[in-house]
FIVEXRO-221051 format. One record per residue (C-alpha): residue in one letter; x, y, z. Coordinates in Angstrom, 1 decimal. Each point is the difference from the previous one (the first is absolute). Example, Ala and Ser with C-alpha at 12.3 -4.5 7.8 and 13.67 -1.06 7.14 Angstrom:
! FIVEXRO-221051
   residu       xx       yy       zz
        A     12.3     -4.5      7.8
        S      1.4      3.4     -0.7
***
This chain:
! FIVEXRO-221051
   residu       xx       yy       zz
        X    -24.1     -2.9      3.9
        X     -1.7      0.9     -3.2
        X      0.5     -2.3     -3.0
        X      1.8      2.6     -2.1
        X      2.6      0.5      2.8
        X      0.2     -3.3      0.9
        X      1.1     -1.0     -3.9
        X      2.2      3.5      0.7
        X      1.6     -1.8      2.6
        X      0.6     -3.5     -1.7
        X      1.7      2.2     -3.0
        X      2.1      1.7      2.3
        X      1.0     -3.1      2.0
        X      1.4     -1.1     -3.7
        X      1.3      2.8     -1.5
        X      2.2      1.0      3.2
        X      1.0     -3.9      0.2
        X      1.1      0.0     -3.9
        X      2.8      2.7     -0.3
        X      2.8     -1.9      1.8
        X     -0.8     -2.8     -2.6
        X      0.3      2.7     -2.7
        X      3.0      1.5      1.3
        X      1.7     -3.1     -0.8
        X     -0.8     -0.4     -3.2
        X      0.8      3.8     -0.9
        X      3.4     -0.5      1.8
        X      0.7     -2.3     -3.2
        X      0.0      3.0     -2.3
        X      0.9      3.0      2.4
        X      1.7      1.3      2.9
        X     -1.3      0.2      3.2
        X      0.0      4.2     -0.3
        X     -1.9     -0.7     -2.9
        X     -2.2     -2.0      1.3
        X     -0.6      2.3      2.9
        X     -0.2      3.3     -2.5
        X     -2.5     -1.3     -2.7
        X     -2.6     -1.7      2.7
        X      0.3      3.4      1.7
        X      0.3      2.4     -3.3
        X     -3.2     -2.0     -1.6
        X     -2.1      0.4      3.3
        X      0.5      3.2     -0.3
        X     -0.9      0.7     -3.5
        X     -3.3     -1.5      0.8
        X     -0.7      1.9      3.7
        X      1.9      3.1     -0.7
        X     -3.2      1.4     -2.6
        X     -2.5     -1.3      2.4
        X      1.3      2.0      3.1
        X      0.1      2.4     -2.8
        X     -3.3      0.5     -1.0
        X     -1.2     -0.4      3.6
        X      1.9      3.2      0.9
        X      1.9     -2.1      2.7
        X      3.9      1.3     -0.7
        X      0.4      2.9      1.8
        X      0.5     -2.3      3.1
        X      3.6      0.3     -1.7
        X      0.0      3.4      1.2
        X     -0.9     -0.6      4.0
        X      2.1     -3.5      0.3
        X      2.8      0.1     -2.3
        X      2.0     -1.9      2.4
        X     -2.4     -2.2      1.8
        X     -0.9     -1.2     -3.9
        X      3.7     -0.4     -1.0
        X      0.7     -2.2      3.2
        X     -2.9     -2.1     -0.5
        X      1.1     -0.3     -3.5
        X      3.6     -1.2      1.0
        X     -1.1     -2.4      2.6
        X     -3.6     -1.7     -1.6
        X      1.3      0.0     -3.7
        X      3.8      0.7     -0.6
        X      1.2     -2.2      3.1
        X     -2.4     -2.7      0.0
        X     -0.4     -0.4     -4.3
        X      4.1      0.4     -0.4
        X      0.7     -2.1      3.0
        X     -2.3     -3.4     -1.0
        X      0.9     -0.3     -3.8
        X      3.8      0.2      1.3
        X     -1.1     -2.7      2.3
        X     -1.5     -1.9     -2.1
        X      2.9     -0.4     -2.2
        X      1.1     -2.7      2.5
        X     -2.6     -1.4      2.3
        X     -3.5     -1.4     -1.6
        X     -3.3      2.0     -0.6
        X     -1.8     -1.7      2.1
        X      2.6      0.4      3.1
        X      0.0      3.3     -0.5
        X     -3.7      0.7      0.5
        X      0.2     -1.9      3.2
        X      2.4      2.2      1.3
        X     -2.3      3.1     -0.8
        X     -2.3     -1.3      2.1
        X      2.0      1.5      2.6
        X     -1.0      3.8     -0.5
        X     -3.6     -0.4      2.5
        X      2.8     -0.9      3.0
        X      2.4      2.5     -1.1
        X     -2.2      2.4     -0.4
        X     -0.6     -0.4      3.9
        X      3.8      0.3      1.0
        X      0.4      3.0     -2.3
        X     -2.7      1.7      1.0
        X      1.2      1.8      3.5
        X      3.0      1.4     -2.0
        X     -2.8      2.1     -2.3
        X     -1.5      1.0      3.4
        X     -3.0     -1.9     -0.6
        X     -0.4     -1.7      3.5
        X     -2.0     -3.1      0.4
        X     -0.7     -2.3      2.7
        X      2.3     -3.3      0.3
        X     -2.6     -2.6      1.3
        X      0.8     -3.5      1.2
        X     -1.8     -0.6     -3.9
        X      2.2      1.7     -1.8
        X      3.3     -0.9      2.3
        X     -1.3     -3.2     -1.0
        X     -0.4      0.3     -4.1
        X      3.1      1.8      0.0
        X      1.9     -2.6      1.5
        X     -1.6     -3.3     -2.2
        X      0.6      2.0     -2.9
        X      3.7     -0.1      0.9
        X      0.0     -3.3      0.3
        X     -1.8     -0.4     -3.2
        X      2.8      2.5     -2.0
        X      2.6     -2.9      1.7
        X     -1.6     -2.5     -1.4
        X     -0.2      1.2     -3.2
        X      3.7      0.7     -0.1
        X      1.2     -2.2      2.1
        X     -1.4     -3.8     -0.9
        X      0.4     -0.6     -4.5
        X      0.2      3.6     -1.6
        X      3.6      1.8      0.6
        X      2.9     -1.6     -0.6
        X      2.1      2.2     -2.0
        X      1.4      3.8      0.5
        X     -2.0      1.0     -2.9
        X     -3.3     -1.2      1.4
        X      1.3      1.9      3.0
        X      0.6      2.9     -1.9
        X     -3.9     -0.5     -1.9
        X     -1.3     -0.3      3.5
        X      1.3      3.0      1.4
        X     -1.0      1.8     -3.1
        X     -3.8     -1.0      1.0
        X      0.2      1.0      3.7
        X      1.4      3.6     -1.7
        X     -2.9     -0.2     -2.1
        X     -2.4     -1.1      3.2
        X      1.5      3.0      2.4
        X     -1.3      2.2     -3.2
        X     -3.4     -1.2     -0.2
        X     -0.4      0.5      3.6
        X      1.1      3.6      0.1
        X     -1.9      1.0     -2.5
        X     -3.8     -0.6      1.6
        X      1.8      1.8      2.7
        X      1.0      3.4     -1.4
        X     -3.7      0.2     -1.6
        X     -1.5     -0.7      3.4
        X      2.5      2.4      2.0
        X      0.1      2.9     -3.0
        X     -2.6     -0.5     -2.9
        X     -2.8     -1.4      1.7
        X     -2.2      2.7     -1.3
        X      1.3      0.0     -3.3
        X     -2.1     -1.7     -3.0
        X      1.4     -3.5     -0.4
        X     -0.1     -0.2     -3.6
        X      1.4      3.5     -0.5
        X      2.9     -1.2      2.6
        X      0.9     -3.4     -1.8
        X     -0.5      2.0     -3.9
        X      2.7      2.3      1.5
        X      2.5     -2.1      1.7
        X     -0.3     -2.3     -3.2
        X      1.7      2.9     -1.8
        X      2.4      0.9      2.4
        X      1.3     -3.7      0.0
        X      0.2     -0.1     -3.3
        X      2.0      2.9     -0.2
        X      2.3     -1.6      3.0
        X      1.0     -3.1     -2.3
        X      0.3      1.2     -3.3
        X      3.3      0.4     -0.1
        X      0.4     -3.7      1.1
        X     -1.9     -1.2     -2.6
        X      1.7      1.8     -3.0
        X      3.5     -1.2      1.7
        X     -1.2     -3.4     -0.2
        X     -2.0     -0.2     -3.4
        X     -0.3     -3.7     -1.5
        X      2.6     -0.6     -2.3
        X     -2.5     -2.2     -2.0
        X     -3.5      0.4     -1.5
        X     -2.1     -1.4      2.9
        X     -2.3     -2.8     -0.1
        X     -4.0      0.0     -0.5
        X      0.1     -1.7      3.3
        X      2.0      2.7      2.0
        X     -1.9      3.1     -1.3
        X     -3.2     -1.4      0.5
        X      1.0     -0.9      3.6
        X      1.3      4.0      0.7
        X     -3.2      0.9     -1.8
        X     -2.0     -2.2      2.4
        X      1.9      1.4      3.2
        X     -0.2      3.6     -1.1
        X     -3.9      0.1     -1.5
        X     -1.4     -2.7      2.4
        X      2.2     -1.0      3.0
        X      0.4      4.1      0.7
        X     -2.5      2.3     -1.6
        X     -3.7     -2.2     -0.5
        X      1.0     -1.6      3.6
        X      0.3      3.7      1.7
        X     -3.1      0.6     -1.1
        X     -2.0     -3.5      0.6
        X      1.9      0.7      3.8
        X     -1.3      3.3      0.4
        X     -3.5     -1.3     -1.2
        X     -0.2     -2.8      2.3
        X      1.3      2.4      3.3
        X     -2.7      2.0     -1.2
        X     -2.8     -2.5     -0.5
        X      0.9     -2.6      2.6
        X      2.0      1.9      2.5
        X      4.1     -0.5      0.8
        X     -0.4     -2.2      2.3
        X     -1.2     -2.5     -2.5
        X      2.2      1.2     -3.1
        X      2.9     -0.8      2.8
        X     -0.3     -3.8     -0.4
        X      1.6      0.3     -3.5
        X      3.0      0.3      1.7
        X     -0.3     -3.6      1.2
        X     -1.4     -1.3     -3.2
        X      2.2      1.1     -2.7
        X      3.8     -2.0      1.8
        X     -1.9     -3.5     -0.6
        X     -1.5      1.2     -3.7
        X      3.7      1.0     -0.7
        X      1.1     -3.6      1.6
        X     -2.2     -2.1     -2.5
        X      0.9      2.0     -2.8
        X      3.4     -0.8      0.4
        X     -0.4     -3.6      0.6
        X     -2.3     -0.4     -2.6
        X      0.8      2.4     -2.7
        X      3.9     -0.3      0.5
        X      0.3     -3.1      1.2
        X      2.2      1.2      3.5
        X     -0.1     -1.6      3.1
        X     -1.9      0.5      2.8
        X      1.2     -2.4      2.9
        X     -1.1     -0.5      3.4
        X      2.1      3.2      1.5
        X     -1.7      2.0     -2.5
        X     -3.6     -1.1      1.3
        X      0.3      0.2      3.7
        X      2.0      3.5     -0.9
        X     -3.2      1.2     -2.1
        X     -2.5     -1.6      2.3
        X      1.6      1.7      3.3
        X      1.4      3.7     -1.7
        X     -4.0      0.0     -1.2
        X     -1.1     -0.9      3.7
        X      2.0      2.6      2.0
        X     -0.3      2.9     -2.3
        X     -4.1     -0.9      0.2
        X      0.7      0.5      4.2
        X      2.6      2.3     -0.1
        X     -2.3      1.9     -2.0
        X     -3.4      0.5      2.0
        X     -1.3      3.4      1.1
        X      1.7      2.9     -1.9
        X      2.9     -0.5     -2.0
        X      0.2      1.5     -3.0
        X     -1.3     -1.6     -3.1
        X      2.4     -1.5     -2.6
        X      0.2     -1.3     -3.4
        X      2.6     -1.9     -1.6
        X      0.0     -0.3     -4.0
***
């Protein structure tokens, strides 16, 4: 890989590990739809005028409803979906649990009519990651309704992320990706708008917050669309795929280190064995993912 996509890769690996960490902190200051809406409204702002000046938009025209279902399941779903989540289970927890879209991206994918082999391999990965979802449930993280509640939330937000490579593969795979993403950005934004001016902060909010929906918006969704598209471009999709295994344990040491949660033995053999069978359940085919 050449050294300009290989530090393209390392950026990515971080940036798409950092926003559960900053969806914490912005939860501080606003509501989950706000959350959701500014991250989305500010990638926008900054895609929207490149797809612009590229001439890229009148894939609006042809798709209008391929491009408003990706929009509703890759951005409304899974954005909404993990800063409600988050307001009861740790940052760090949650990223794990993203590390399920690879698999799920598997079981969804006969249901898009995209038909892929089940080997022995991917039988296999399918089946350890379940056991790895169990353990990270099951052993020292979930003990309360709520933290039910936040982990359902996530595997809302996980079903989202995995039919949203989907619908591009069955229904915009010869559509401009940047063009696609610049367009659906909009359309989400749209979606939650009225969300967020229901639930408006009642108080000025902190440096800290804005800063972190600034960060998610201009860094975690617009710049890391285009470092992605970059990298599938210069080292090939297969390769840009790994980030998908990366970014859960970047958004695990963040946590722990940064916010001081825990990360106990169920959370490790989870991480270690979701990250293992999504790698095998994975091989030859499947669609590729991202999760940030």
């Amino acid at each position: 890989m050449p050294l300009q996509a290989t530090l393209t890769f390392c950026a990515l690996c971080l940036i798409w590990g950092i926003p559960y960490f900053l969806i914490k902190v912005a939860l501080v200051d606003f509501s989950p739809a706000m959350v959701a809406w500014g991250r989305i409204t500010l990638g926008a702002l900054v895609l929207f005028p490149l797809a612009w000046h590229r001439g890229g938009l009148g894939v609006w025209r042809r798709h209008k409803t391929a491009l408003t279902a990706f929009a509703v399941a890759e951005l409304v779903i899974p954005f909404s979906m993990i800063a409600v989540g988050e307001r009861w289970i740790s940052s760090s927890f949650a990223g794990i649990l993203v590390a399920t879209v690879p698999m799920t991206v598997v079981l969804l994918a006969p249901t898009f009519g995209i038909k892929e082999m089940m080997t022995a391999r991917r039988i296999l990965g399918l089946f350890i990651g379940f056991v790895g979802v169990v353990a990270l449930l099951g052993i020292d993280r979930i003990s309360s309704p709520l933290q039910w509640a936040g982990a359902a939330c996530i595997a809302i937000a996980v079903v989202g992320y995995a039919a949203g490579p989907l619908v591009v593969q069955r229904y915009l795979a010869d559509v401009d990706e940047s063009a696609a993403v610049a367009v659906s950005l909009v359309i989400a934004s749209i979606i939650l708008l009225p969300f967020a001016l229901l639930t408006l902060p009642a108080t000025t909010p902190t440096m800290h917050g804005v800063a972190s929906l600034a960060a998610l918006g201009i860094i975690c969704t617009a710049a890391a669309m285009l470092l992605y598209f970059y990298l599938i471009n210069a080292a090939g999709a297969a390769r840009a795929s790994v980030i998908a295994y990366v970014n859960p344990a970047v958004a695990a040491i963040l946590g722990v280190l940064v916010l001081n949660e825990h990360l106990g033995i169920g959370s490790i053999a989870g991480l270690i064995l979701i990250l293992a069978g999504s790698w095998l359940a994975t091989q030859r085919g499947t669609a590729q993912v991202s999760s940030g």
